[in-house]
N, C-alpha and C positions, 0 to 999 in steps of 0.2 A: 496458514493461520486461520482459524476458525473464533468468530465470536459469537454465544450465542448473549444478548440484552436485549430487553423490552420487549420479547417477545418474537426478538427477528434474529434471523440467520445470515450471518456475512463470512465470507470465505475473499482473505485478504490473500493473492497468487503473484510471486514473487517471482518473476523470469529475468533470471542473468545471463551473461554473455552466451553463455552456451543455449540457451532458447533456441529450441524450435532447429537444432543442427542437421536431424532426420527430419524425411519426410514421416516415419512413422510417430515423433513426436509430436507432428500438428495433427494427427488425428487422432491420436489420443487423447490430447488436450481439447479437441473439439468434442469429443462423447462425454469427457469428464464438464465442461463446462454446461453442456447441453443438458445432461443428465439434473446438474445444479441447479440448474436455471427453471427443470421440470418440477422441481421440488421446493421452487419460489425461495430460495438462497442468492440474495443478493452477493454478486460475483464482483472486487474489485483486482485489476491488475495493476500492481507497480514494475515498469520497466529498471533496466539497471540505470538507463540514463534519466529516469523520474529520479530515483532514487539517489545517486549521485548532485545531481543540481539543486541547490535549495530552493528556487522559488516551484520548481515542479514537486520536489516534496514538499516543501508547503500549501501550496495547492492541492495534492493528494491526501496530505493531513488534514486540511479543512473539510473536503469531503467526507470520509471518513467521520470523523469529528459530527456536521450536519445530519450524519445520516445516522449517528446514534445517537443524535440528540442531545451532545454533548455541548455544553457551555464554554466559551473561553473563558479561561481567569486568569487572574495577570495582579499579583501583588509589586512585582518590581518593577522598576522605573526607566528601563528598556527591554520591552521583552522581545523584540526580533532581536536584537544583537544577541541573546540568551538561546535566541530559539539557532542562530547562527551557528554560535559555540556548540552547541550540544548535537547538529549535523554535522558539522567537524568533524568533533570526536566520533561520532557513531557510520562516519563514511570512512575514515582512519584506516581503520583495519584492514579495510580492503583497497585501497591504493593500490593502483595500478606500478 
């Protein structure tokens, strides 16, 4: 996932279980991040198990979030139980 805002470039790299199964997959992934990284493209990884656990995706969401400068907003009157429900449903799908 690629975003470009305000000016900057972030490349959000998403590795599931299968990650990294060859050895020719970590070197590929090492020229493609290096390559990134020559090109001042801030590189974020979410693991399956970030991505799975709420408080690690929340954590990686707040990053994410600081790093584009993004504000929290919050009209309702629990927003972590909301922000709970909606990793849920968005981790659902892929249950193991």
């Amino acid at each position: 996932m690629v975003w470009h805002i305000s000016g900057k470039t972030i490349v959000v790299e998403y590795q599931g279980e299968q990650y990294h199964e060859h050895q020719f997959s970590i070197h590929r992934d090492s020229i493609k991040r290096n390559s990134l990284i020559e090109q001042r493209v801030r590189v974020f990884t979410l693991s399956n198990e970030q991505f799975r656990d709420f408080d690690q995706f929340k954590r990686f969401a707040t990053l994410l979030k600081e790093t584009l400068g993004i504000r929290p907003r919050s009209r309702i009157s629990d927003p972590e139980q909301r922000q709970k429900s909606l990793h849920a449903q968005l981790v659902r799908p892929f249950a193991l």
